[in-house]
C-alpha positions in Angstrom: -25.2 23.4 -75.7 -22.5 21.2 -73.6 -21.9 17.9 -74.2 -20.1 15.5 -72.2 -19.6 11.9 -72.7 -21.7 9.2 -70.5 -21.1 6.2 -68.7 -22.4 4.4 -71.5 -20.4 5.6 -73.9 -23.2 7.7 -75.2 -23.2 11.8 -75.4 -25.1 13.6 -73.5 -26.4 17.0 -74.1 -27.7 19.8 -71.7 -31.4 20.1 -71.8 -32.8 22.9 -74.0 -35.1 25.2 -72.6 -38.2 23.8 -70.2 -41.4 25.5 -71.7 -43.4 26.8 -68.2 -46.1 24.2 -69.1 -44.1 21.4 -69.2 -42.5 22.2 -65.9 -46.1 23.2 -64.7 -47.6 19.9 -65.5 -44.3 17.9 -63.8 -45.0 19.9 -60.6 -48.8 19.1 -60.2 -47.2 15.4 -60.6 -45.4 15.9 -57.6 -47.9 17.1 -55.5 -49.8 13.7 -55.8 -47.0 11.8 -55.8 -45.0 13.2 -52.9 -45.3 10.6 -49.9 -42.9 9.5 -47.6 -42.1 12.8 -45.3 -39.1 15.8 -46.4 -36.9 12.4 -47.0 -38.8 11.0 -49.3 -39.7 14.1 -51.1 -36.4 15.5 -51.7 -34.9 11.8 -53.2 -38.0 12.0 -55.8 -37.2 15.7 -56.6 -33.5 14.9 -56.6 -34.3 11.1 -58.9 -36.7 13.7 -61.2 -35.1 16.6 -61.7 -31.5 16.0 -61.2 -30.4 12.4 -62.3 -33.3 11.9 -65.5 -34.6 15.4 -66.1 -31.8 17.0 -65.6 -33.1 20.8 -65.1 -30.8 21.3 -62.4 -27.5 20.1 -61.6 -26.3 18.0 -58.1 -24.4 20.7 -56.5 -27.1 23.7 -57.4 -30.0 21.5 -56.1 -27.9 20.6 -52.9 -26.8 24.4 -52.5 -30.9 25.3 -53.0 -31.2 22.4 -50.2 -29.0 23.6 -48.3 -30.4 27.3 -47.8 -34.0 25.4 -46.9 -32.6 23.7 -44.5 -31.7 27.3 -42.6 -35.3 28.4 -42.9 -38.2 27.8 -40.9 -40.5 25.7 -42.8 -41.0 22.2 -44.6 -38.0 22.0 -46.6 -39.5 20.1 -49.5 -42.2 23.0 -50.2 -39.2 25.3 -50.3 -37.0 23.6 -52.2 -39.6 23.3 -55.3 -40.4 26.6 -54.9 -37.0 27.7 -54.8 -36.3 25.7 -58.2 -39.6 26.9 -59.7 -38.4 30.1 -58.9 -34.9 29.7 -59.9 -36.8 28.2 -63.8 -39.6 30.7 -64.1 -39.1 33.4 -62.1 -41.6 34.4 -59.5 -44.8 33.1 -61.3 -42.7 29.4 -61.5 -42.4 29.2 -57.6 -45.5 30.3 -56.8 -46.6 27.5 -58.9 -44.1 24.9 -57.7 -44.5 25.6 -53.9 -48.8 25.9 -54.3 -49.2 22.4 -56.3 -46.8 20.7 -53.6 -49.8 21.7 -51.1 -53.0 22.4 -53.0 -53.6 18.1 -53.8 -52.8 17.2 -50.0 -54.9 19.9 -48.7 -58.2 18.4 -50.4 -57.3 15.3 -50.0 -57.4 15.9 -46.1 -60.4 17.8 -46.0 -62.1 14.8 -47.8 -60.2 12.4 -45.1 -61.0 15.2 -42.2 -65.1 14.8 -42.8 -64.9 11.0 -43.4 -63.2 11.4 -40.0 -65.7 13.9 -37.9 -68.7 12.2 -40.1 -67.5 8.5 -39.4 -64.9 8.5 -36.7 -67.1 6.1 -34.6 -68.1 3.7 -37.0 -66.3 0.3 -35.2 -64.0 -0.8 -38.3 -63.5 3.0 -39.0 -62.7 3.3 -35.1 -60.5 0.2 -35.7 -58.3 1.6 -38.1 -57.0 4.7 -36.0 -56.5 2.1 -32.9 -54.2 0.5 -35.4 -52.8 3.5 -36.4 -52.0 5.6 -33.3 -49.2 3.1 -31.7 -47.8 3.4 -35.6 -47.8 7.2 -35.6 -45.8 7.2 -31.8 -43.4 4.9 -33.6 -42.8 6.9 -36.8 -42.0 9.8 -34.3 -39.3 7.6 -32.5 -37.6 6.8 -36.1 -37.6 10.6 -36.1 -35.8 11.1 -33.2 -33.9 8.5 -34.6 -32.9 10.1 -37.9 -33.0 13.5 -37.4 -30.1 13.1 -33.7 -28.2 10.6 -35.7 -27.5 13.3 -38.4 -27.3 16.0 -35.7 -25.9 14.0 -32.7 -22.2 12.7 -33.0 -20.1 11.0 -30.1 -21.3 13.1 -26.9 -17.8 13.1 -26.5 -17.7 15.0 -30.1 -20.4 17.5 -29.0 -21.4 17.4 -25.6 -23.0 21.2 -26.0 -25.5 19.3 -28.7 -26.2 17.0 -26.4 -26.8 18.8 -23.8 -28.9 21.3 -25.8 -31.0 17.9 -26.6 -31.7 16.7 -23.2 -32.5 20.2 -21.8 -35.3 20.6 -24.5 -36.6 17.0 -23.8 -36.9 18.8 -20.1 -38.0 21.5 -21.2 -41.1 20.2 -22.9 -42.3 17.1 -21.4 -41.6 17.8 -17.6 -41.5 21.4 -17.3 -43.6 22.6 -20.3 -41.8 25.4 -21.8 -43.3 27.0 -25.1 -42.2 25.8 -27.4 -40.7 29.6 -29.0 -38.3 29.8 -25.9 -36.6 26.7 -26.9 -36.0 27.4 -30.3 -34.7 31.1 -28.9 -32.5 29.7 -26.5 -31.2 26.8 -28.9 -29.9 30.0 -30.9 -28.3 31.7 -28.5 -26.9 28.6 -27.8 -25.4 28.0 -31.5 -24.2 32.2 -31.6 -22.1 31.7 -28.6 -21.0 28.4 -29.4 -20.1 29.3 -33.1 -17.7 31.8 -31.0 -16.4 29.4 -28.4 -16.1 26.5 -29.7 -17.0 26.7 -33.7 -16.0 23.3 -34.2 -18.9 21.0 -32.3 -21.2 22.8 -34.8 -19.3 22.4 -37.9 -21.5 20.4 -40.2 -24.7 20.2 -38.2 -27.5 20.6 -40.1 -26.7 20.0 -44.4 -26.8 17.9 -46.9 -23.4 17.7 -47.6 -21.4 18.2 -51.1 -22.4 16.8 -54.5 -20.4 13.8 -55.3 -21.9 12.8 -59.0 -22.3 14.0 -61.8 -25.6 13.3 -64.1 -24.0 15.1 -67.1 -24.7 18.5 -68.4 -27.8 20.2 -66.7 -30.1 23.1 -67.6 -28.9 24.8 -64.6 -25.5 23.6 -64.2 -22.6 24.3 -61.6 -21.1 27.1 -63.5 -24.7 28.6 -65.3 -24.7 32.2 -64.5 -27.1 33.4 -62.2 -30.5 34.1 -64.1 -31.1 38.2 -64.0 -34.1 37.8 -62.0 -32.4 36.1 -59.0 -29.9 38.5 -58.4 -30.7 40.6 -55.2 -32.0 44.4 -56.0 -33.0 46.3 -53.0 -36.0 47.4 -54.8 -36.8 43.6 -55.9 -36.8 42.8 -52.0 -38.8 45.4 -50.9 -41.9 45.2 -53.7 -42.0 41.3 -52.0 -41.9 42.1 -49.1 -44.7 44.4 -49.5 -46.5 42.2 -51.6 -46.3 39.4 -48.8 -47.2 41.7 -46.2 -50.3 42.7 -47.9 -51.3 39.0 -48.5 -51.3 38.7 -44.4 -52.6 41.2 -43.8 -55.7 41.6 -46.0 -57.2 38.1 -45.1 -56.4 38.7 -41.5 -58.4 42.0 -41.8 -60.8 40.3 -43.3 -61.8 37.6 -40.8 -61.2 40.2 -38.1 -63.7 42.4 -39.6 -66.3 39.5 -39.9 -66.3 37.5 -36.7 -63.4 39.6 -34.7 -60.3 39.1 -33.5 -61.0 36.7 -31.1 -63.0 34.7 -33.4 -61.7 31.1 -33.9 -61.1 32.0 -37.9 -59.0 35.1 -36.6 -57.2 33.0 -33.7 -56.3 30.4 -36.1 -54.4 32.4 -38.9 -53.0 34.6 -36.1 -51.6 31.4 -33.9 -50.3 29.3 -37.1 -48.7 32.5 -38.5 -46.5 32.2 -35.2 -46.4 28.5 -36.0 -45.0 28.9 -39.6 -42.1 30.9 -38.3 -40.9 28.4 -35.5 -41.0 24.9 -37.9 -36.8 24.5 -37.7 -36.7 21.1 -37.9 -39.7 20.2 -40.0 -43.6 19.3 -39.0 -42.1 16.7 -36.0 -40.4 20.0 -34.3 -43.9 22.3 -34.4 -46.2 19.6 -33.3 -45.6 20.3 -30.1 -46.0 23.9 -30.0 -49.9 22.8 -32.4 -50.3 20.7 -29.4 -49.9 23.5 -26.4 -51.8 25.5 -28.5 -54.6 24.0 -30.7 -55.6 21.4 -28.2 -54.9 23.0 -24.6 -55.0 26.7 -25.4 -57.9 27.2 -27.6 -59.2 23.7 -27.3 -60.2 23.6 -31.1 -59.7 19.5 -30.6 -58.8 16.8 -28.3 -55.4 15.2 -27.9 -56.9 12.0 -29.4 -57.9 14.0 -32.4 -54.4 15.2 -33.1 -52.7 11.7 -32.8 -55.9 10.5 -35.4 -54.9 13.7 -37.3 -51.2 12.8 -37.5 -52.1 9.5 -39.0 -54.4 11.2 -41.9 -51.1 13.3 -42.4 -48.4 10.6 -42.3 -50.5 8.9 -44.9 -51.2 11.7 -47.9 -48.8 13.4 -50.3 -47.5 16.6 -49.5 -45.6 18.2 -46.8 -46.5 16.6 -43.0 -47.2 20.0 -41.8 -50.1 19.7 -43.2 -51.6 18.1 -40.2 -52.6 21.8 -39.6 -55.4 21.5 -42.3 -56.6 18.5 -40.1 -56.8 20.7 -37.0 -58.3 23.9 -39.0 -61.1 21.6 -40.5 -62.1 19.9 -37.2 -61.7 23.0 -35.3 -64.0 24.8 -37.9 -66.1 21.8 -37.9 -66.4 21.7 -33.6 -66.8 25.7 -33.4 -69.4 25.8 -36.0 -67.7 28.6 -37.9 -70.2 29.5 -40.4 -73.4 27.9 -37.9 -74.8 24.8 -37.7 -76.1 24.5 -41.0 -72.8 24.3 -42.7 -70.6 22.2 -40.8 -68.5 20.7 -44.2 -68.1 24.5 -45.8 -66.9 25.8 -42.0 -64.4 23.0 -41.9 -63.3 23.7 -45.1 -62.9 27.2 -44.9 -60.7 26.6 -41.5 -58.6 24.1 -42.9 -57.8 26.4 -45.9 -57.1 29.9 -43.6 -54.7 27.4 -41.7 -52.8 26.6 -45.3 -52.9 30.2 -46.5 -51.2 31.1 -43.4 -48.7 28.7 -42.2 -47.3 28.5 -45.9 -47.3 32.1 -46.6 -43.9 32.8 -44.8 -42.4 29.7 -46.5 -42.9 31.6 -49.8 -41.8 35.0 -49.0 -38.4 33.3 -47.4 -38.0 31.7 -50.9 -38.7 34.7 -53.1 -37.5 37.4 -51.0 -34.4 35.8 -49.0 -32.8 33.6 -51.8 -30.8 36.3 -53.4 -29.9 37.4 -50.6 -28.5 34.4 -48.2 -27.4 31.9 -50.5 -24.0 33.4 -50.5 -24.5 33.0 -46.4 -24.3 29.2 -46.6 -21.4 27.2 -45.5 -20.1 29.9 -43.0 -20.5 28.7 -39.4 -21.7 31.4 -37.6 -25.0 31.4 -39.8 -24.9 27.7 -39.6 -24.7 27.1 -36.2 -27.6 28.7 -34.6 -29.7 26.1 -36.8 -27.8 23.4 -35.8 -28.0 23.8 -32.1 -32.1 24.5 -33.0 -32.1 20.8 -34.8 -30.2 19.5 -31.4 -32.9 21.1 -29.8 -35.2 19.5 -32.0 -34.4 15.7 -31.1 -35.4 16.7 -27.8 -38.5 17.9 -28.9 -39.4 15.9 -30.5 -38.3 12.7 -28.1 -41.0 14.4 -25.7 -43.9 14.3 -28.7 -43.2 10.3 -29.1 -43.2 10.0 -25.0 -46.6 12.0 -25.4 -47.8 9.6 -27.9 -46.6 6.1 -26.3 -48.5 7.9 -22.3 -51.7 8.5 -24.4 -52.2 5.2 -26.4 -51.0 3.4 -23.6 -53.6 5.2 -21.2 -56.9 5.7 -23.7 -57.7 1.9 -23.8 -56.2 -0.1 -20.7 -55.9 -3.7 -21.0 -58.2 -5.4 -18.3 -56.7 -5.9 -14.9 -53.8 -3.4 -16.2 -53.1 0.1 -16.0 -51.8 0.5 -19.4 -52.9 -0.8 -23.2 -50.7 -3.6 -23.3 -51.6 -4.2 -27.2 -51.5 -0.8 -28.0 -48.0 -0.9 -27.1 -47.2 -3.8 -28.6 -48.3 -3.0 -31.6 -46.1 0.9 -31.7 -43.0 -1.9 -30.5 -43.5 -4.6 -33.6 -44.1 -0.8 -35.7 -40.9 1.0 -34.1 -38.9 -3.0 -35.2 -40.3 -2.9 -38.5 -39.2 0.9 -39.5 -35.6 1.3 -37.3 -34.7 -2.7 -37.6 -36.5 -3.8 -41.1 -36.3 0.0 -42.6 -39.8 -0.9 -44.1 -41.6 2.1 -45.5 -43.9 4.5 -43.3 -46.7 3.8 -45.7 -46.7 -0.2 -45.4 -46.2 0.3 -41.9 -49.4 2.6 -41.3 -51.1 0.0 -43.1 -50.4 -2.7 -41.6 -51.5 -1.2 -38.0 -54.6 0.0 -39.4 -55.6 -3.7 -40.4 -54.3 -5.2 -37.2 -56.4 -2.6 -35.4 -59.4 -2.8 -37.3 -59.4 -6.9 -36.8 -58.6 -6.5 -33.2 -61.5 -4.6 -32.5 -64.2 -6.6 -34.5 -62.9 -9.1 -32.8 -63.5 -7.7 -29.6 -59.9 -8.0 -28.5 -59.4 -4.1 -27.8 
């Protein structure tokens, strides 16, 4: 083993071997743990496993980073699959990437019934009045965070901009799927990576390590582990293997309530969802908006925002809002009758998780051999960053979604709009952009102010 000296004087050595139970039992930690969106997520993965762990070193976790961040997907997932993988072979990233998920998923369908069971309770009602002017703040700190990494001087990159402000259009006024934005941001990036390469140099990573931890078990120059190299024959049994795990379920509920049955339409429409998540959950919404709630009508718009609020507030990826909208739309369709409402909405919110994570795992164990070496050459990185460009548009017409809605649903006497309601999404937007308060203390906050408000007969 290595040994380099530390800062304190001390000698450090590489770890030794991590046993698959002890990396097992770190990663079921992590999926109850994981709060604060892909941000928060990747800094306790990065304080874990790089700076005290030490399993992996600050230029091979920002390289694994790095290739999430071209993949459609929630980046955290993949990245703790890709490690997982990276430890224990296929069998560690399944692991990894299913423990991230499997807590926040029954946490939600507990919160989900609570929800459809006691939604009109007044304090329970209270709550989410709180919490809906927090949620259409958290997405402005979104737009926020996500252009002010993409977005430099317009001056800089006035294609980004523009890429932005045409998506904004796009969406909110001319209601463009969502899929043809994300195509045409691409086309947009493979022209531009031609034409002028230079306004999308940069756009879209995590940048280079800087520090040092000391040795690590997979450091900068450990060899590549024989089961990550790229085989042809490697790719195409997962691939296969993937394809088979789509396709039997699908076959399944086809078989049993029919193609156009809501069970069906669900892992058919969020199989197309998992594919189009450049950006993270904030960049899909949207599309789960046109689709879940005007398409197919599995929920109202209200319910999504309430659904949103469930998700900012568990562990686990944000995405999984969708197990929100599988278990009320199971719930409202009466999948398996009237008789078993709970077990319907269950079953809807888990056929929603089974497919919109599938892809993620197949890019991770199929694709990482193959495009890591990919990374850091601009004419694969630019496509994604003119998608994330297109992204803070998208997601700027989400938040002007949220702030029309909660300032329409309750209307303040005499006024055409919820003046509190909109009060409280401005103190919530001052306290996260100004104050850089947490999301969590934030959410509850609202949710008190909300719930005294309305016992006291103030909204």
């Amino acid at each position: 083993m290595s040994a380099v000296p530390a800062d304190r004087g001390e000698t450090l050595e590489a770890p030794s071997r991590v046993p698959f139970g002890e990396a097992l039992r770190f990663w079921l930690k992590l999926g109850f743990i994981s709060f604060g969106g892909p941000a928060g997520q990747i800094a306790i993965m990065h304080r874990e496993l790089v700076e005290q762990k030490r399993w992996i070193s600050e230029r091979r976790f920002l390289h694994a980073l790095n290739y999430c961040m071209l993949l459609p997907g929630p980046e955290a997932q993949q990245l703790a699959t890709y490690i997982g993988w990276l430890m224990h072979r296929t069998l560690g990233g399944v692991v990894a990437g299913a423990l991230f998920v499997l807590p926040s998923l029954f946490i939600l369908v507990a919160l989900s019934w609570v929800y459809v069971s006691f939604g009109d309770v007044g304090w329970v009602a209270g709550l989410f009045y709180g919490i809906k002017p927090a949620v259409a703040a958290i997405v402005l700190q979104a737009v926020w965070r996500i252009g002010s990494r993409t977005l430099r001087s317009p001056r800089q990159v006035p294609l980004l901009w523009a890429t932005a402000l045409a998506s904004f259009v796009a969406i909110a006024f001319l209601h463009v799927p969502f899929p043809l934005v994300v195509v045409a941001a691409a086309l947009i990036g493979v022209v531009g990576a031609r034409v002028v390469p230079a306004q999308f140099a940069g756009g879209g990573g995590h940048g280079a390590a800087q520090k040092s931890y000391g040795p690590a078990l997979i450091d900068d120059h450990t060899p590549t582990p024989p089961h990550a190299l790229f085989r042809r024959s490697r790719l195409a049994a997962v691939v296969g293997v993937g394809a088979l795990l789509w396709i039997a379920p699908m076959a399944l509920l086809a078989a049993v309530q029919g193609w156009h049955g809501t069970l069906a339409q669900m892992g058919w429409f969020f199989t197309k969802a998992a594919l189009l998540t450049f950006g993270g959950a904030y960049a899909v919404l949207p599309y789960v908006y046109q689709g879940a709630v005007e398409q197919f009508q599995w929920l109202t718009g209200t319910q999504m925002i309430d659904g949103l609020a469930l998700g900012e507030t568990t562990p686990g990826p944000l995405i999984m809002v969708v197990a929100f909208v599988g278990f009320v739309g199971g719930w409202t369709r009466q999948v398996l009758g009237p008789d078993a409402l709970f077990l319907g909405g269950a079953l809807a919110a888990t056929v929603v998780t089974w497919f919109t994570f599938l892809p993620s795992f197949l890019f991770i164990l199929a694709g990482g051999p193959l495009v890591e070496s990919t990374h850091g050459q601009v004419r694969f990185t630019a496509p994604l960053t003119a998608i994330t460009a297109a992204v803070v548009g998208v997601i700027g017409s989400l938040g002007l979604f949220f702030l029309v809605h909660i300032a329409r649903e309750h209307p303040t006497p005499g006024m055409p709009v919820d003046l509190v309601s909109l009060a409280i999404a401005a103190a919530a937007a001052v306290a996260l952009l100004r104050f850089k308060a947490g999301v969590i203390p934030v959410i509850a906050a609202c949710a008190v102010t909300g719930m005294l408000l309305r016992l006291a007969g103030i909204s």
